[in-house]
C-alpha positions as protocol buffer text, in pm:
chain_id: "A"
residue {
  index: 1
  type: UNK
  ca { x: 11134 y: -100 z: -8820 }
}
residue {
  index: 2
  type: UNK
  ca { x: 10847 y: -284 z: -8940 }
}
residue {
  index: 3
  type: UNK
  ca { x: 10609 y: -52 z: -8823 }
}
residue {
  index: 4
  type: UNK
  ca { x: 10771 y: 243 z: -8974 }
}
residue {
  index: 5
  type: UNK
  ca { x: 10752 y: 80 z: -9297 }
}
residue {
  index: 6
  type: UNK
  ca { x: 10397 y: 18 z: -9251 }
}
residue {
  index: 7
  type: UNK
  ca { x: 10334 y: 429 z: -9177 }
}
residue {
  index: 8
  type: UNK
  ca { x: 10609 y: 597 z: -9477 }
}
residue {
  index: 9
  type: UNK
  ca { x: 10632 y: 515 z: -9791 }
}
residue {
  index: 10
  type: UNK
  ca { x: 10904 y: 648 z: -10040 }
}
residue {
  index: 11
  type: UNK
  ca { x: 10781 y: 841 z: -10322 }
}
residue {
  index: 12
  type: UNK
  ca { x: 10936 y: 1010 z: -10636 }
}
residue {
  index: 13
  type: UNK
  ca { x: 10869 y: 1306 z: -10826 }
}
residue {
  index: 14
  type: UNK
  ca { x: 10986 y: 1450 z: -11151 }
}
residue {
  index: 15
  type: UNK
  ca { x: 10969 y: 1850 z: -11132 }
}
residue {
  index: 16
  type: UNK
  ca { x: 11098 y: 2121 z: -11393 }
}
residue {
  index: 17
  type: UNK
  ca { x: 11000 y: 2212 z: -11729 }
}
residue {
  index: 18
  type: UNK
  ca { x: 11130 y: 1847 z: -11860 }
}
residue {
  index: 19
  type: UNK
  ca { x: 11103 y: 1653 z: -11548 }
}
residue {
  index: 20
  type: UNK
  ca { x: 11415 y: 1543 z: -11579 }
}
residue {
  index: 21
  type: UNK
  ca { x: 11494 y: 1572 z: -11192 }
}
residue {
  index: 22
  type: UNK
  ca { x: 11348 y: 1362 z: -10960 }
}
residue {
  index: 23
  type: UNK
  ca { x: 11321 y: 1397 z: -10602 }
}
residue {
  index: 24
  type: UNK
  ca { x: 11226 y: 1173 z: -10337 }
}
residue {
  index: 25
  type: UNK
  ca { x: 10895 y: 1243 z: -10056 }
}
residue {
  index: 26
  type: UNK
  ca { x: 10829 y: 1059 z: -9751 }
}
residue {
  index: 27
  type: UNK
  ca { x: 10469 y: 986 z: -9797 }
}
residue {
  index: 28
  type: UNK
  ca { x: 10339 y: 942 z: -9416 }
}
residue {
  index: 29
  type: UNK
  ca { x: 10006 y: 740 z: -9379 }
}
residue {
  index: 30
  type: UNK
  ca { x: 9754 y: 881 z: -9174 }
}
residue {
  index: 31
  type: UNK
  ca { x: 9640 y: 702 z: -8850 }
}
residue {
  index: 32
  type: UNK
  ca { x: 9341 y: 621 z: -8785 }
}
residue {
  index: 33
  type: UNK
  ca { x: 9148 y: 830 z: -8519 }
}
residue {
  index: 34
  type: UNK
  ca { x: 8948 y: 552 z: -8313 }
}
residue {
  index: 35
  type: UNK
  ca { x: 8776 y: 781 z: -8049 }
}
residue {
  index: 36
  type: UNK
  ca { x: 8759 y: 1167 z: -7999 }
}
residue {
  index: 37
  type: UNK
  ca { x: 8655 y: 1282 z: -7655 }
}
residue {
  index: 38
  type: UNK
  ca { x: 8620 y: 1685 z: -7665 }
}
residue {
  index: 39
  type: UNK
  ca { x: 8449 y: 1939 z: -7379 }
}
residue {
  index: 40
  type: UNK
  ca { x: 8182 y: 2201 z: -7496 }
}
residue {
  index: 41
  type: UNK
  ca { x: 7925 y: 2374 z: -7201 }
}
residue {
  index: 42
  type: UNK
  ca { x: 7606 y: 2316 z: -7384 }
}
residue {
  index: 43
  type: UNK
  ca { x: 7452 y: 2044 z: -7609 }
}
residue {
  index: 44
  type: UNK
  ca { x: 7126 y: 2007 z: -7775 }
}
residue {
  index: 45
  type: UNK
  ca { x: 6862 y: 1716 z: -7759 }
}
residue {
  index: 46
  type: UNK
  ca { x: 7070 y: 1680 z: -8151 }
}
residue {
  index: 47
  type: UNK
  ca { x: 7410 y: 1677 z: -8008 }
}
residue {
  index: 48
  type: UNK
  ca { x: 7493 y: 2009 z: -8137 }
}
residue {
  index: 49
  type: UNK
  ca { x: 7748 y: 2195 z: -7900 }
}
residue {
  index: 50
  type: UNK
  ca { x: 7810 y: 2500 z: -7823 }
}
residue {
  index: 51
  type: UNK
  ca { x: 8131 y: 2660 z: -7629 }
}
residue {
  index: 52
  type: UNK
  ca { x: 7994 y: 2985 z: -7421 }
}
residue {
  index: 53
  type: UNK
  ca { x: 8176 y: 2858 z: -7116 }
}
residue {
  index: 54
  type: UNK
  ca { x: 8504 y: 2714 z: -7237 }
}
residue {
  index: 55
  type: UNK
  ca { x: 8804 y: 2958 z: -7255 }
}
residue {
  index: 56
  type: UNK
  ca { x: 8962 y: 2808 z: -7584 }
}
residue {
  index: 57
  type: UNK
  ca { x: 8800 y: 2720 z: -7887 }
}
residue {
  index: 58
  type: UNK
  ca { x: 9098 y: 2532 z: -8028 }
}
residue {
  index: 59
  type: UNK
  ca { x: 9060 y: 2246 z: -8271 }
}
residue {
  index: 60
  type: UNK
  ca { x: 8732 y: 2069 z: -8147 }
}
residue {
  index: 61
  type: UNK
  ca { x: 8514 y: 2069 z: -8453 }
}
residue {
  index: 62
  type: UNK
  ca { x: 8844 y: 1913 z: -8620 }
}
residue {
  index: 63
  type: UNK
  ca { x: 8904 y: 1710 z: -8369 }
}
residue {
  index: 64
  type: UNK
  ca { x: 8531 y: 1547 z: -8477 }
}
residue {
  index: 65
  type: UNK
  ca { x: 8561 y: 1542 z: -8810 }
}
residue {
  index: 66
  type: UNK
  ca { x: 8912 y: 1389 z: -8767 }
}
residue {
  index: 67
  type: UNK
  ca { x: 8734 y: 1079 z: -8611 }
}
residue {
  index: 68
  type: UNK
  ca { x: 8432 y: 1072 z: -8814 }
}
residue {
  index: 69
  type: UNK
  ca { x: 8627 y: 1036 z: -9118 }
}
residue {
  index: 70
  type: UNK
  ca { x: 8829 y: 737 z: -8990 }
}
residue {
  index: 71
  type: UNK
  ca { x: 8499 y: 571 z: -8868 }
}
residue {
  index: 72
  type: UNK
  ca { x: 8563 y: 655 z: -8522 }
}
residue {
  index: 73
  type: UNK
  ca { x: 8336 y: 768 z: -8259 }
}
residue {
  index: 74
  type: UNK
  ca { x: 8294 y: 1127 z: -8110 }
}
residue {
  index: 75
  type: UNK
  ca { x: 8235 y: 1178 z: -7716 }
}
residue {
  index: 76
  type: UNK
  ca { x: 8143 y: 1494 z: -7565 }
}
residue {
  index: 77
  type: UNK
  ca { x: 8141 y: 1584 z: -7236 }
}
residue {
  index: 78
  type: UNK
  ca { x: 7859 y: 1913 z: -7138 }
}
residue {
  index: 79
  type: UNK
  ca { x: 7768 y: 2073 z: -6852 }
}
residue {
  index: 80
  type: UNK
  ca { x: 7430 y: 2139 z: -6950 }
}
residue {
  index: 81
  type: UNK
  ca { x: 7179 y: 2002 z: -7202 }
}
residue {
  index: 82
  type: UNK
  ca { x: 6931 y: 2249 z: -7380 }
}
residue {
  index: 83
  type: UNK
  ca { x: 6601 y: 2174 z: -7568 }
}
residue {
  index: 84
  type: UNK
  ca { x: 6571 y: 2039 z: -7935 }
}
residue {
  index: 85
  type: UNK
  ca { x: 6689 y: 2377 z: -8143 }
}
residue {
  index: 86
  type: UNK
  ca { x: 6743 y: 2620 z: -7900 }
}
residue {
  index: 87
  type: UNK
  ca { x: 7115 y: 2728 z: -7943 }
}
residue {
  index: 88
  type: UNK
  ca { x: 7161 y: 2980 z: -8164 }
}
residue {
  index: 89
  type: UNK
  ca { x: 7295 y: 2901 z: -8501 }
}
residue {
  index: 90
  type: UNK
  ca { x: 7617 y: 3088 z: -8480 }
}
residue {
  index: 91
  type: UNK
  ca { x: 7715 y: 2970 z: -8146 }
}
residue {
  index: 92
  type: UNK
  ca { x: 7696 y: 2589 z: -8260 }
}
residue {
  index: 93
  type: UNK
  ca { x: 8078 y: 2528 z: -8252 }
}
residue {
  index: 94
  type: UNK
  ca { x: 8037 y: 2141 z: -8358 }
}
residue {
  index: 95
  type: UNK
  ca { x: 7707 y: 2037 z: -8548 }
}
residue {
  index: 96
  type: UNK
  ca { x: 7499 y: 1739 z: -8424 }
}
residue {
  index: 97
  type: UNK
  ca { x: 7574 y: 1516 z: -8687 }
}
residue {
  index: 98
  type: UNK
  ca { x: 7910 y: 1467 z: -8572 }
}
residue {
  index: 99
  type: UNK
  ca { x: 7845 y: 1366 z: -8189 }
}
residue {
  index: 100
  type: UNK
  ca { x: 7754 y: 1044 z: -8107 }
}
residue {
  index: 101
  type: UNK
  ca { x: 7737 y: 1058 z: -7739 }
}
residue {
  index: 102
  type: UNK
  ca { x: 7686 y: 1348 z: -7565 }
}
residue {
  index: 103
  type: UNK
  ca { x: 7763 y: 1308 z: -7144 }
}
residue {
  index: 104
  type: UNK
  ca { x: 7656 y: 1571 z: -6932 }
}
residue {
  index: 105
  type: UNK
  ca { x: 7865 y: 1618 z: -6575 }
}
residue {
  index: 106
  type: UNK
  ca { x: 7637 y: 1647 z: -6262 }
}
residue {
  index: 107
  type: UNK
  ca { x: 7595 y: 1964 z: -6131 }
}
residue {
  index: 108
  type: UNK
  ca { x: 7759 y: 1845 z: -5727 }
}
residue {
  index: 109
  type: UNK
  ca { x: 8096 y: 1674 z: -5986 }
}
residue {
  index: 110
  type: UNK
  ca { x: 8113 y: 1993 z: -6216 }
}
residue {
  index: 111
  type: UNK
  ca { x: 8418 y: 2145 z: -6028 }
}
residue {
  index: 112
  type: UNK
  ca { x: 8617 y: 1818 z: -5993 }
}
residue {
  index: 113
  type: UNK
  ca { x: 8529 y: 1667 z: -6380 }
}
residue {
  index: 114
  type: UNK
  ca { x: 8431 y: 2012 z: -6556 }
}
residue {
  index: 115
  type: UNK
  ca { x: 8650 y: 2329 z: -6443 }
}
residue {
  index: 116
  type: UNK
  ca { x: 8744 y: 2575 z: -6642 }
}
residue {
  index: 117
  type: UNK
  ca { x: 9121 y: 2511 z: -6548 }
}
residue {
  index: 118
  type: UNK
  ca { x: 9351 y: 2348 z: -6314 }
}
residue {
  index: 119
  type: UNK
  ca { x: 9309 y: 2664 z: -6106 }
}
residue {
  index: 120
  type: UNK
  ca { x: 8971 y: 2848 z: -6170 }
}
residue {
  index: 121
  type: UNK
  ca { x: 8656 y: 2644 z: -6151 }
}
residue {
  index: 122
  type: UNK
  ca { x: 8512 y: 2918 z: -6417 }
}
residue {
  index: 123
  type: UNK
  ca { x: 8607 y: 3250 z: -6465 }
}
residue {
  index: 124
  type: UNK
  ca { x: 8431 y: 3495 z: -6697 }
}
residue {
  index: 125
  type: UNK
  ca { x: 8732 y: 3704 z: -6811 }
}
residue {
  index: 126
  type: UNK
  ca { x: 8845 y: 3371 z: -6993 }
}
residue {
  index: 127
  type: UNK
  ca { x: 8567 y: 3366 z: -7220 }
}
residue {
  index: 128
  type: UNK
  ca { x: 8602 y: 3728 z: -7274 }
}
residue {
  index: 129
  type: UNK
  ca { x: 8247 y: 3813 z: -7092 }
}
residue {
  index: 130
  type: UNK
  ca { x: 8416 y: 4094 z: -6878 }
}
residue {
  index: 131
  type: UNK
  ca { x: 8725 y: 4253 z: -6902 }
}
residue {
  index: 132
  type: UNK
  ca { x: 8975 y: 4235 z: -6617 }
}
residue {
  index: 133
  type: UNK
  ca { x: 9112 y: 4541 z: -6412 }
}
residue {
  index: 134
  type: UNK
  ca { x: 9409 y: 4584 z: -6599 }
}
residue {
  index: 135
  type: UNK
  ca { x: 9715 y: 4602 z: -6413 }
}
residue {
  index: 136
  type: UNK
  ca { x: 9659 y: 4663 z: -6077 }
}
residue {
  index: 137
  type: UNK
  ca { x: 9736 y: 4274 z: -5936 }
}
residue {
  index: 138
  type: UNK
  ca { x: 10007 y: 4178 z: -6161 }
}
residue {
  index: 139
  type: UNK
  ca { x: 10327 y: 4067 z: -5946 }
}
residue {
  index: 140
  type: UNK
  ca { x: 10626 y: 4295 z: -6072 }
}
residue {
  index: 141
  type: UNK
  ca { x: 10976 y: 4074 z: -6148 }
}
residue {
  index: 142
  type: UNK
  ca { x: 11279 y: 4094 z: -5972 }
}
residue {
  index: 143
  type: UNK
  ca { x: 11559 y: 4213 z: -6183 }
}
residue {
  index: 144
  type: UNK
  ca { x: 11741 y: 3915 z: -6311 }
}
residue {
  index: 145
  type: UNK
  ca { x: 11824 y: 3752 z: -6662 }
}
residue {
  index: 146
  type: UNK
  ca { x: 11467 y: 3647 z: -6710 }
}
residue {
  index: 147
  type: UNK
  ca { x: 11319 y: 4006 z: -6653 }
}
residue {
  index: 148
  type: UNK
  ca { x: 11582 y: 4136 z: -6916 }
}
residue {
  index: 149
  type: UNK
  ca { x: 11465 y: 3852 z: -7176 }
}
residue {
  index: 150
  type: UNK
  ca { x: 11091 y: 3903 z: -7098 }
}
residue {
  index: 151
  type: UNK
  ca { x: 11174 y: 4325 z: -7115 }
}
residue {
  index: 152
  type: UNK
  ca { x: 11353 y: 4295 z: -7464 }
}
residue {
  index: 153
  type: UNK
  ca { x: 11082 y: 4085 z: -7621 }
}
residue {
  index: 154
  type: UNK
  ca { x: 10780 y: 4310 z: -7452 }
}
residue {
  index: 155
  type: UNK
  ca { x: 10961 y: 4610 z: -7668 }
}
residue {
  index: 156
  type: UNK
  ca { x: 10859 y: 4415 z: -7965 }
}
residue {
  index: 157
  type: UNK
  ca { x: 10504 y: 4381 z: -7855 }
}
residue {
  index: 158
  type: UNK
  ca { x: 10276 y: 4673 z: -8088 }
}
residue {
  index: 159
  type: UNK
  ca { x: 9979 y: 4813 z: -7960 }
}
residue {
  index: 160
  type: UNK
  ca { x: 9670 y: 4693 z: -8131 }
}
residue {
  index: 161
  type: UNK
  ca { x: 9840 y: 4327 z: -8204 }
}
residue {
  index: 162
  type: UNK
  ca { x: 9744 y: 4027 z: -8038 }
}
residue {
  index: 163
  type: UNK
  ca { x: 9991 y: 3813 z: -7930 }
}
residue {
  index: 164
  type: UNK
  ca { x: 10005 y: 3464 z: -7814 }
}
residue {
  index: 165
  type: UNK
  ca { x: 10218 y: 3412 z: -7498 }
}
residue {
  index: 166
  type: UNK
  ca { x: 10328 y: 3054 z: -7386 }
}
residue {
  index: 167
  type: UNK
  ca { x: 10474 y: 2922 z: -7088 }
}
residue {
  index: 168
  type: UNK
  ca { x: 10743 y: 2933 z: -6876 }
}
residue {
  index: 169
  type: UNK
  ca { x: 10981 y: 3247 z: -6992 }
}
residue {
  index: 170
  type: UNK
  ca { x: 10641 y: 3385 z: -7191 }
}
residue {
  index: 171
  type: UNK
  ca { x: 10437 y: 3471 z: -6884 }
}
residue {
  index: 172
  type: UNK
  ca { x: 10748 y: 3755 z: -6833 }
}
residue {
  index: 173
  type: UNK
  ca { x: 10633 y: 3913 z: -7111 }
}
residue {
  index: 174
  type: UNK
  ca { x: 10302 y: 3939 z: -7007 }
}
residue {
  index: 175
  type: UNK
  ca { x: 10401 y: 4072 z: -6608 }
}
residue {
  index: 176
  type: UNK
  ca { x: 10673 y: 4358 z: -6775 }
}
residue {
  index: 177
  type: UNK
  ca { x: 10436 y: 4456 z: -7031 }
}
residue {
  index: 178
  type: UNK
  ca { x: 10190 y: 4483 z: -6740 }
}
residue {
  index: 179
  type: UNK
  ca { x: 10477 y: 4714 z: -6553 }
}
residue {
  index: 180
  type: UNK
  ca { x: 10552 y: 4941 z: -6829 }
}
residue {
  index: 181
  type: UNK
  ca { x: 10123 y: 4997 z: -6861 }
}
residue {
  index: 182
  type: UNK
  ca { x: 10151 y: 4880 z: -7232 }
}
residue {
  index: 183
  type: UNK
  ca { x: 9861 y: 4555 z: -7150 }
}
residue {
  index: 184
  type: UNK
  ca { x: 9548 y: 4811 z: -7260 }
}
residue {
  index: 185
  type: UNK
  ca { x: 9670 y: 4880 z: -7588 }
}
residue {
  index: 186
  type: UNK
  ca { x: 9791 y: 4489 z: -7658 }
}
residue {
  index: 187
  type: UNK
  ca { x: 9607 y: 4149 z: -7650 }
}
residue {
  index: 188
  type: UNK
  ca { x: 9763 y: 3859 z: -7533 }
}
């Protein structure tokens, strides 16, 4: 298609000693990033962010650098603001200088615009600020094909690893391991 042509382009390659071979690369363009909208708890009167409130810190200082190097704009969304250099250095996840507009959520629309999750509005064991009673609410699995799955791979789990679980047949894993009292000696 005309746009594919547009984002690939066909490259070749000598390699070897003599370079006599040649090999052939898709070369894929990279799109431009127009506008990055990202979620932090706290910004400065300098737009610098911090995350004490967010459960992941994924890719968001990438995300902004991402857009500021095609010329696009960053938006971040707060629940708070703080005064002019008071977050501490190290919890800065995304420097000033890459924000351009910084929106902070009212404090009555927090729940509805800025929850932790689809289910918890915040909860602290997400950020890692306490630990949660290990164990004792964790709904055991009926015996069927996805208990035996979720069993065989929780025998590969090693204590002092951490692991990262996704959804669906995953979150097995996590409720045997939680049966056979492994969870205390594992991260997930």
């Amino acid at each position: 298609s005309p746009f594919h042509k547009e984002l690939v382009t066909k490259i070749s390659l000598g390699f070897g000693p003599e370079k006599e071979q040649e090999m052939e690369y898709l070369l894929y363009k990279a799109l431009p990033i127009q506008v990055a909208i990202i979620r932090a708890t706290t910004a400065d009167s300098s737009g610098n962010l911090s995350f004490e409130h967010e459960s992941l810190l994924c890719d968001q200082r990438i995300i902004a650098t991402a857009a500021r190097n095609s010329g696009g704009v960053v938006l971040a969304q707060v629940e708070r603001l703080a005064a002019l250099r008071s977050l501490p250095s190290r919890s800065v996840g995304v420097p000033g200088a890459m924000v351009d507009c910084v929106c902070v959520v009212d404090e009555e629309d927090r729940d509805y615009f800025h929850p932790m999750s689809f289910i918890s509005k915040y909860n602290p064991v997400l950020t890692g600020e306490v630990k949660s009673p290990c164990c004792d609410n964790i709904p055991k699995l009926s015996l069927n094909e996805r208990k035996v799955i979720a069993r065989r791979a929780s025998f590969a789990l090693k204590p002092g690893k951490v692991v990262n679980l996704g959804i669906g047949l995953p979150e097995g894993v996590a409720q045997v391991a939680g049966e056979e009292g492994s969870l205390p000696y594992i991260t997930l």
